[in-house]
KEVO-843323 format. One record per residue (C-alpha): residue in one letter; x, y, z. Coordinates in nm, 3 decimals, decimal comma, always signed. Each point is the difference from the previous one (the first is absolute). Layout:
% residues N
+----+---------+---------+---------+
! aa !       x !       y !       z !
+----+---------+---------+---------+
!  A !       X !       Y !       Z !
...
+----+---------+---------+---------+
This chain:
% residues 174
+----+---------+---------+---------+
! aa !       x !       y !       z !
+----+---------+---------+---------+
!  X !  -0,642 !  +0,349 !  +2,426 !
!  X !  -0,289 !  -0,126 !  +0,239 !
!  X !  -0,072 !  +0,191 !  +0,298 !
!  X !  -0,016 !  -0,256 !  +0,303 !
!  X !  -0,221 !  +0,191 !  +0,302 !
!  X !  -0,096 !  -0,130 !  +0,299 !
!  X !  -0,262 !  -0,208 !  -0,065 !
!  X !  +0,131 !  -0,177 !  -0,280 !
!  X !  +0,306 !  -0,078 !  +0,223 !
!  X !  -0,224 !  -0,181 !  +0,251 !
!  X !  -0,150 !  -0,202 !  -0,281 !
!  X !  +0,368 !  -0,128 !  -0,080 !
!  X !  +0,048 !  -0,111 !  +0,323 !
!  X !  -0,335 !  -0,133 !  +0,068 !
!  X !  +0,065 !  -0,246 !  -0,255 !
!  X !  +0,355 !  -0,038 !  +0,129 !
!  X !  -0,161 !  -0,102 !  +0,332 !
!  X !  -0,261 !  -0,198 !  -0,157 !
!  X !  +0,246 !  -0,234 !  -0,198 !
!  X !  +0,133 !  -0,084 !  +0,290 !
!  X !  +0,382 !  +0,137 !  -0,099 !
!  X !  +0,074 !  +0,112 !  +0,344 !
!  X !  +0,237 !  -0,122 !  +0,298 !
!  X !  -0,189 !  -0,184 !  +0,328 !
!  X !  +0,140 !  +0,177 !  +0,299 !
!  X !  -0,067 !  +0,022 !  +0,396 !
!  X !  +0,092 !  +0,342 !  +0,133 !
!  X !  -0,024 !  +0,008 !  +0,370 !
!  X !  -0,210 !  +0,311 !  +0,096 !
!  X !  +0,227 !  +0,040 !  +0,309 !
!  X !  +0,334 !  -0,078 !  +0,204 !
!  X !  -0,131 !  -0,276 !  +0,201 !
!  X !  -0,196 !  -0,231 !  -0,325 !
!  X !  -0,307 !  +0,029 !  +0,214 !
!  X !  -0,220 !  +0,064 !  -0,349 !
!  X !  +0,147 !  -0,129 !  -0,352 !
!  X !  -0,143 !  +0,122 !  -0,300 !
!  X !  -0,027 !  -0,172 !  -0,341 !
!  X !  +0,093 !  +0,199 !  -0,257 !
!  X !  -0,002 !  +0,002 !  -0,356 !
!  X !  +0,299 !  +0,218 !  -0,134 !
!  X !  +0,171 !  +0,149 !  -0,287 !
!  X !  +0,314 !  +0,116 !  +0,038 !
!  X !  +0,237 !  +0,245 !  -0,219 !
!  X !  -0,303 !  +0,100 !  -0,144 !
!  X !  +0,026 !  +0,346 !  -0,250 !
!  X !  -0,249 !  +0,198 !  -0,196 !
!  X !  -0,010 !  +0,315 !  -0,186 !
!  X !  -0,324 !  +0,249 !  +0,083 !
!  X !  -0,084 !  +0,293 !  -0,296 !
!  X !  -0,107 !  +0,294 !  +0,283 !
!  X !  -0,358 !  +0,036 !  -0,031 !
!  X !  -0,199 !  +0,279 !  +0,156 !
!  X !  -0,168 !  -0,118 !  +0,309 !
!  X !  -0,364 !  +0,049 !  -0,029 !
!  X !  -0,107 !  -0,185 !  +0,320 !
!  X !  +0,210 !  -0,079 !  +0,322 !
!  X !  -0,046 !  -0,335 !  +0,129 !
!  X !  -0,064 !  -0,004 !  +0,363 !
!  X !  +0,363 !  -0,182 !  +0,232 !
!  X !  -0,013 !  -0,353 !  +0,110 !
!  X !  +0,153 !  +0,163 !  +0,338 !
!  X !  -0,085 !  +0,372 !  +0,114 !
!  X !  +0,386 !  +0,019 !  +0,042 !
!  X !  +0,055 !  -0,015 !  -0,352 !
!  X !  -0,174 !  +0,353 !  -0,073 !
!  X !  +0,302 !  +0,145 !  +0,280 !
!  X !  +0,244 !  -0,216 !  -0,227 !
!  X !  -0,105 !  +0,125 !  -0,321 !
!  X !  -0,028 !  +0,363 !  +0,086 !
!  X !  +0,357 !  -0,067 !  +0,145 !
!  X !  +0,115 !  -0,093 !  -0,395 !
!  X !  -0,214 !  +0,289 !  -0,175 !
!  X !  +0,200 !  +0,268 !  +0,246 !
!  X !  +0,381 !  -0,197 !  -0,048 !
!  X !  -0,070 !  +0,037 !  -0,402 !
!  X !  -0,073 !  +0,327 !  +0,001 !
!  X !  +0,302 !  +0,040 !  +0,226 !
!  X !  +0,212 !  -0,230 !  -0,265 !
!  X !  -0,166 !  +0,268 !  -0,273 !
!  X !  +0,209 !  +0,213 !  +0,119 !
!  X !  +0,373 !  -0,206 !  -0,175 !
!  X !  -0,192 !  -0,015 !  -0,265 !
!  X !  -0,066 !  +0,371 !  -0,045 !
!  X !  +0,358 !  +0,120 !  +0,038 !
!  X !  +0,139 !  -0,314 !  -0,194 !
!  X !  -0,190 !  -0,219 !  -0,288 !
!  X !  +0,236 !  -0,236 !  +0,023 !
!  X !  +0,007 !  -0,045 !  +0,357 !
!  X !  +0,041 !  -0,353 !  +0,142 !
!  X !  -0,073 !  +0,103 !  +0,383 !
!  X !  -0,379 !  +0,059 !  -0,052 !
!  X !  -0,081 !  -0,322 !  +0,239 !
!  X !  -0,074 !  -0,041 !  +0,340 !
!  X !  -0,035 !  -0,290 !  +0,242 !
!  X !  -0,361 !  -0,040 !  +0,110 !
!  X !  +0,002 !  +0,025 !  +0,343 !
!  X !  -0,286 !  +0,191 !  +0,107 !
!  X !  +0,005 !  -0,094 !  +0,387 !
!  X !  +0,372 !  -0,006 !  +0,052 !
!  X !  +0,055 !  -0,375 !  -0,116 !
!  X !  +0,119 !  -0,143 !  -0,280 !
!  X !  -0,177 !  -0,368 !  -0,039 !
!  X !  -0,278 !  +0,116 !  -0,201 !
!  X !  -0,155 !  -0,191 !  -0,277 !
!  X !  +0,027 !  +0,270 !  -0,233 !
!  X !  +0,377 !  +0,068 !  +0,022 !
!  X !  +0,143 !  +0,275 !  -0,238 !
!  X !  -0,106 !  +0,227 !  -0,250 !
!  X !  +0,204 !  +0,162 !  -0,263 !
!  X !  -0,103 !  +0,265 !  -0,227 !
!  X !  +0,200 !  +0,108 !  -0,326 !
!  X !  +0,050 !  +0,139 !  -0,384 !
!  X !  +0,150 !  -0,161 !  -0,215 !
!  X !  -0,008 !  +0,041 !  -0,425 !
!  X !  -0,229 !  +0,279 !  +0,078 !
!  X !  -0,256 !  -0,215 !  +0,167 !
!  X !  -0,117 !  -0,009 !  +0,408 !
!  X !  -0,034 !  -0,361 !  +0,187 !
!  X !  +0,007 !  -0,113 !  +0,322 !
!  X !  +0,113 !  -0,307 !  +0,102 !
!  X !  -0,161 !  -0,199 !  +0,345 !
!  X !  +0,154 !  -0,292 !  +0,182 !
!  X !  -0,257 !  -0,206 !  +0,242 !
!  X !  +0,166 !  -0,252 !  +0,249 !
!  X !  -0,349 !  -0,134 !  +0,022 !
!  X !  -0,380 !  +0,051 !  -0,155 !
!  X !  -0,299 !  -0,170 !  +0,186 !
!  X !  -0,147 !  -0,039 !  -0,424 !
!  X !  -0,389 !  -0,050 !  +0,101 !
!  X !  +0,005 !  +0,310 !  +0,262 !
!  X !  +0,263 !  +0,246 !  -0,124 !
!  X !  +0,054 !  -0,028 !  -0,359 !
!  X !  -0,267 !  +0,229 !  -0,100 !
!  X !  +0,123 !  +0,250 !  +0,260 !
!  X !  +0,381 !  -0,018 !  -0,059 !
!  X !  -0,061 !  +0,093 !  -0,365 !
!  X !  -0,184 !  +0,262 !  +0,074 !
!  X !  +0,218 !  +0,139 !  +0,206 !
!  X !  +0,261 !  -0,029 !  -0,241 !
!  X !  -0,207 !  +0,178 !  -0,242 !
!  X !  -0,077 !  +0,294 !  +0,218 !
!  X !  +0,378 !  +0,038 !  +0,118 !
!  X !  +0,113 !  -0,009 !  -0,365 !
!  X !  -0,287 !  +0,279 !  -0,091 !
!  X !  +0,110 !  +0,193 !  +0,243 !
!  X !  +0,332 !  +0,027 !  -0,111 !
!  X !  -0,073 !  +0,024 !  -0,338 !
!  X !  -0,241 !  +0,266 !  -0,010 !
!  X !  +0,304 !  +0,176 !  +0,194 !
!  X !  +0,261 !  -0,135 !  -0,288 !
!  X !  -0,242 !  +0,159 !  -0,255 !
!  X !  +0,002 !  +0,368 !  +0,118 !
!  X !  +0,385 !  +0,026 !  +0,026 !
!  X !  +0,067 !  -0,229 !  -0,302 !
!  X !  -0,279 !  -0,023 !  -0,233 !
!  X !  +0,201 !  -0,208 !  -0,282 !
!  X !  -0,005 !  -0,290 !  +0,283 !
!  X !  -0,247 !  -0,296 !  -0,162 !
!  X !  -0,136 !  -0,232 !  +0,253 !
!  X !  +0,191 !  -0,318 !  +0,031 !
!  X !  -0,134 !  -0,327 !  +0,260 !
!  X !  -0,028 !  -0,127 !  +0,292 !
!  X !  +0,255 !  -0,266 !  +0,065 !
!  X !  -0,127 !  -0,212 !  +0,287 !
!  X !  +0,237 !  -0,267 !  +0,150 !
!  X !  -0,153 !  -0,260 !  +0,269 !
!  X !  +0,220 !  -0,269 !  +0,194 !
!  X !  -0,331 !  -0,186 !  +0,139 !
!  X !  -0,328 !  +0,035 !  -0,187 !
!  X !  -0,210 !  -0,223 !  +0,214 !
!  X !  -0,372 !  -0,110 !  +0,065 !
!  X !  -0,033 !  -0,160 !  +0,400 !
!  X !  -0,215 !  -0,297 !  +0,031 !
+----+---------+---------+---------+
């Protein structure tokens, strides 16, 4: 089976971008249409990461995403704990909501076993491609280690599994 990582990921969908199969759209950066921005988008989009061990951490497009991502590390741990008292639990997911709202790009994260092996699964409402792609998967990566390495001491038959990652709008602003 090939092992898709990050980089080879972006690689895809640089060429995706590059071949032009993409939708033309104008999101309106606020309320009142005072700024409209051209946007190159690809929607439904889905792709499978193989965990990979995170060697270096890439620095966040916005300071606020270092708050957000600690905010997912601690809530998997947390979910860890459905996990440890039930393999076959469904209810290791939370709502990512890290400052007590729930319209955040990176939506919901569910973590579970299943034919003996641990994945996670990631729905994005919406992924800014050029500045948080990169990041996002990383922080996939690190939320999904930290879980596992958790998985392995209670449960050391448990095989790694993937990263299921599930975007509504993968998009590039003009």
């Amino acid at each position: 089976m090939l092992k898709m990582g990050i980089m080879d990921w972006k690689a895809r969908i640089d060429r995706q971008f590059e071949a032009g199969l993409f939708d033309e759209v104008t999101i309106h950066k606020n309320a009142s249409n005072e700024k409209q921005r051209p946007t190159k988008e690809i929607t439904n989009f889905e792709y499978c990461l193989q965990p990979e061990e995170i060697t270096e951490k890439f620095e966040p497009p916005l300071k606020e995403e270092l708050v957000e991502r600690a905010y997912v590390l601690h809530r998997s741990i947390e979910v860890f704990e459905h996990l440890k008292y039930d393999i076959n639990s469904r209810q290791a997911a939370f709502v990512n909501d890290y400052d007590s709202k729930d319209n955040h790009c990176i939506a919901y994260f569910h973590h579970y076993i299943r034919n003996g092996k641990y994945s996670m699964n990631v729905y994005v409402r919406s992924m800014n491609y050029i500045d948080n792609f990169i990041f996002d998967c990383q922080t996939f990566n690190l939320a999904y280690s930290e879980v596992y390495d958790r998985i392995k001491k209670e449960y050391p038959e448990v095989e790694q599994g993937f990263i299921r990652v599930f975007v509504f709008s993968l998009h590039i602003y003009r």
